[in-house]
C-alpha positions in Angstrom: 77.1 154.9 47.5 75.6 153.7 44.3 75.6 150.6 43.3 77.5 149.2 40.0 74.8 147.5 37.9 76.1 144.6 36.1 74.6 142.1 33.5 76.1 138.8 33.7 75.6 135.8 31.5 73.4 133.0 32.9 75.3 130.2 30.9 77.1 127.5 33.0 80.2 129.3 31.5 80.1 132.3 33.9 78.5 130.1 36.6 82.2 130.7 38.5 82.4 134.1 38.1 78.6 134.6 39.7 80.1 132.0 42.5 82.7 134.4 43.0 80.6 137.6 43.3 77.9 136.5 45.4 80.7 134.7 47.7 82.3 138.1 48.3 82.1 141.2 49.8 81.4 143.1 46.5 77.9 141.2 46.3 77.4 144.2 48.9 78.1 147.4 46.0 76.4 145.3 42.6 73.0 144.8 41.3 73.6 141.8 39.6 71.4 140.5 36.4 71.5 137.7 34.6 70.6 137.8 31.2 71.2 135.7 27.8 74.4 137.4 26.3 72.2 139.5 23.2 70.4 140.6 26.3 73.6 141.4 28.3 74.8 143.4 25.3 72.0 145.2 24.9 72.1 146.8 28.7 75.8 147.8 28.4 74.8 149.7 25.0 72.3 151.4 26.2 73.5 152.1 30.1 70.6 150.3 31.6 73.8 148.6 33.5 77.7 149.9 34.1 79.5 146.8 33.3 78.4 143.4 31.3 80.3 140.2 30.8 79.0 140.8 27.0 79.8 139.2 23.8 83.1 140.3 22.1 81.4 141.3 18.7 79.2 143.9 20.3 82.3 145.6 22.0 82.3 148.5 18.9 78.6 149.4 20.2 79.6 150.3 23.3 80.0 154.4 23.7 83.4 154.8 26.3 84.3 151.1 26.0 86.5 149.9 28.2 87.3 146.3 29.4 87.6 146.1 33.3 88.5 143.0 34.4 91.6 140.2 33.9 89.2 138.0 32.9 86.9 136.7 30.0 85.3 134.2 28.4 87.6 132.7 26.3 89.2 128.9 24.9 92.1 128.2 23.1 90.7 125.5 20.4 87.6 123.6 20.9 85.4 125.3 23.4 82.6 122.6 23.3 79.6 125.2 23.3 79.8 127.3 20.2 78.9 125.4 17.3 77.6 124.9 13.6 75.6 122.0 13.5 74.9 120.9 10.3 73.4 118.6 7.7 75.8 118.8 5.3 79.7 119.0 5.1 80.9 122.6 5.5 81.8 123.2 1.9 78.0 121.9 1.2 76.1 124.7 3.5 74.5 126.8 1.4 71.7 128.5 4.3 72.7 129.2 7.8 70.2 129.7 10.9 71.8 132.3 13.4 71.2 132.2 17.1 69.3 135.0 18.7 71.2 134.9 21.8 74.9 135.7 20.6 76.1 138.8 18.1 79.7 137.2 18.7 78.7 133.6 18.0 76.7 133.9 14.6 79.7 136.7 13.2 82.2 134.3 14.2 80.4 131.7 11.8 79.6 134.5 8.9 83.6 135.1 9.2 85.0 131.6 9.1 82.2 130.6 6.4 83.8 133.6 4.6 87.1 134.2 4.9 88.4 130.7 6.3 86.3 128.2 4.3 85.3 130.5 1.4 81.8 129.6 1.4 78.7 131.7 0.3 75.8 131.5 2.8 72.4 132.9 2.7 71.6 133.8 6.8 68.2 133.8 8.3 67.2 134.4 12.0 63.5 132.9 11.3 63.3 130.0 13.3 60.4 128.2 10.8 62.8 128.3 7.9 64.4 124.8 7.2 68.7 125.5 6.7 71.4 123.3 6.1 72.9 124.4 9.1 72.6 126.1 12.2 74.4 128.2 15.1 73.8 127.2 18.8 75.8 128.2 21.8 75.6 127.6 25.4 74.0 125.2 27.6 71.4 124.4 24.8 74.5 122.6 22.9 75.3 120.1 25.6 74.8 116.5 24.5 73.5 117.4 21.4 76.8 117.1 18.8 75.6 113.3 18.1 72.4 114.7 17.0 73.7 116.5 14.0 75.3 114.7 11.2 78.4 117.4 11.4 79.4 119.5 14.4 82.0 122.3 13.6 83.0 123.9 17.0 83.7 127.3 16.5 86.5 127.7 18.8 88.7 124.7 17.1 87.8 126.5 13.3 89.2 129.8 14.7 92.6 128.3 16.1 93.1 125.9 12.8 92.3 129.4 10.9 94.2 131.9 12.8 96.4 130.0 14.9 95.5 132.0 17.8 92.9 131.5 21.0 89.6 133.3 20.8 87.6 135.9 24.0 83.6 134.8 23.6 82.8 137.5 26.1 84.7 140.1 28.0 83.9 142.3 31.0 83.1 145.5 29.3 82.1 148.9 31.1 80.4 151.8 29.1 82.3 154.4 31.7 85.7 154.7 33.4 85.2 152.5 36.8 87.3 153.2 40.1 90.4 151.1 40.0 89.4 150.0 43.9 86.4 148.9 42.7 88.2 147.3 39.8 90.9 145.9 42.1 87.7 144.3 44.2 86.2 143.0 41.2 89.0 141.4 39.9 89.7 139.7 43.1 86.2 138.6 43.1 86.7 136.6 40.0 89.4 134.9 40.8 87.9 133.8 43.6 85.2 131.7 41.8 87.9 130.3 39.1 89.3 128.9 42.2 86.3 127.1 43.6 85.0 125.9 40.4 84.9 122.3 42.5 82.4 124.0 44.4 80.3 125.3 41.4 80.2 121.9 39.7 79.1 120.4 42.9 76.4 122.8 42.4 75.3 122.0 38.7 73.1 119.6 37.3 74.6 116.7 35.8 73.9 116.4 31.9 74.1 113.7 30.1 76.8 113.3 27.4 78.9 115.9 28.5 81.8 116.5 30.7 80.6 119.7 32.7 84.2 119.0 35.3 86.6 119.2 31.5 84.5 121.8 30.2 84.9 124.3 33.1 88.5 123.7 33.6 90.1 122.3 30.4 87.4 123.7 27.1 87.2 127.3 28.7 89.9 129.6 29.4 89.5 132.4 31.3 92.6 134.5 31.2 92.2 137.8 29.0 96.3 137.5 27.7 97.9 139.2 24.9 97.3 136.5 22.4 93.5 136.9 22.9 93.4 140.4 23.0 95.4 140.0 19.3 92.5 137.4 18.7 89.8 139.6 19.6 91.1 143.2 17.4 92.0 140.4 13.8 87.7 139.4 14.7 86.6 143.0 15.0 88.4 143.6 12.0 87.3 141.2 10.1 83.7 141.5 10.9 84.0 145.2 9.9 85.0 143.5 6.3 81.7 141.3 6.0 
């Protein structure tokens, strides 16, 4: 039998759901990557891998998208890893620094800077140029919201804007997957949402910041109808940029 190949982020975010796979019998029938979520994206698109836990934004890329599994990368409010640091009040930014590791991230900032705070940015990915503000996900935002004179976390702005919860990253496949394999998958996942005391035991500790609320209270993990709503209002109003 062939093996699925799947891209995985290597944020601490998904750090359950690789718990779960390599701690079950499906570790057996994947080759398992793990890859910063542009990179992640990037496979799914062009079938380097059958399934990635990729970012949301990316999803109309895909050629035979389909999402494959109950569960996501998701919060409801503050996530506490997908931010806008800035210099300057929100209504003061002016230039904006993207991220090169998320497509999802640095739309979700051009579409509140747009349609929820009415704010014309100029965007740059060039790393040398000095912006007012920045986007940063992931692990690389831990501790640092003291070191910015604002912090705007992505995941609060959407729910005060939209009133709804928000999918970072979902389980996408670029072809139709067995619904045994789907079943097993699935099962697999769970299983590392449940032993998420195990996986912090397993993470380093970092300083100013909660890793134990983050990974059971700041991410949500549940794809449900109100985040599926979520993600189709994004897609459509990225396609409106």
């Amino acid at each position: 039998m062939n093996k699925i190949k799947i891209s995985a982020v290597a944020y601490t975010n998904t750090k359950a759901f690789i718990y779960g796979l390599e701690h079950s019998d499906i570790i057996n029938k994947i080759d398992l990557s793990l890859d910063i979520p542009s990179d992640c994206a990037a496979k799914v698109i062009s079938g380097q891998v059958d399934i990635g836990l990729m970012p949301v934004a990316a999803i109309p890329l895909v050629s035979n998208a389909n999402i494959v599994a109950d569960y996501c990368i998701g919060s409801d409010g503050a996530v506490n890893s997908v931010f806008i640091f800035s210099d300057v009040p929100v209504e003061k930014i002016k230039t904006l620094r993207l991220d090169g590791h998320s497509r999802t991230s640095n739309n979700l900032a051009k579409v509140l800077l747009k349609f929820y705070w009415k704010q014309e940015v100029e965007f740059t990915t060039d790393p040398i140029v000095k912006t007012d503000a920045i986007v940063l996900i992931g692990d690389r935002t831990f501790g640092k919201k003291n070191n910015f004179a604002f912090a705007y976390d992505m995941g609060e702005e959407w729910k005060k804007f939209t009133g709804l919860p928000f999918m970072y990253a979902a389980w996408v496949a670029n072809k139709e997957i067995d619904q045994a394999f789907k079943d097993e998958f699935n099962a697999a996942l769970k299983f590392g949402l449940e032993h998420r005391k195990e996986v912090l035991k397993e993470l380093p500790k970092t300083e100013n910041f909660d890793l134990e609320d983050y990974l059971y209270h700041k991410l949500q993990f549940d794809v449900t109808e109100d985040r599926k709503k979520a993600l189709n209002m994004f897609l459509g109003y990225i396609e409106e940029l």
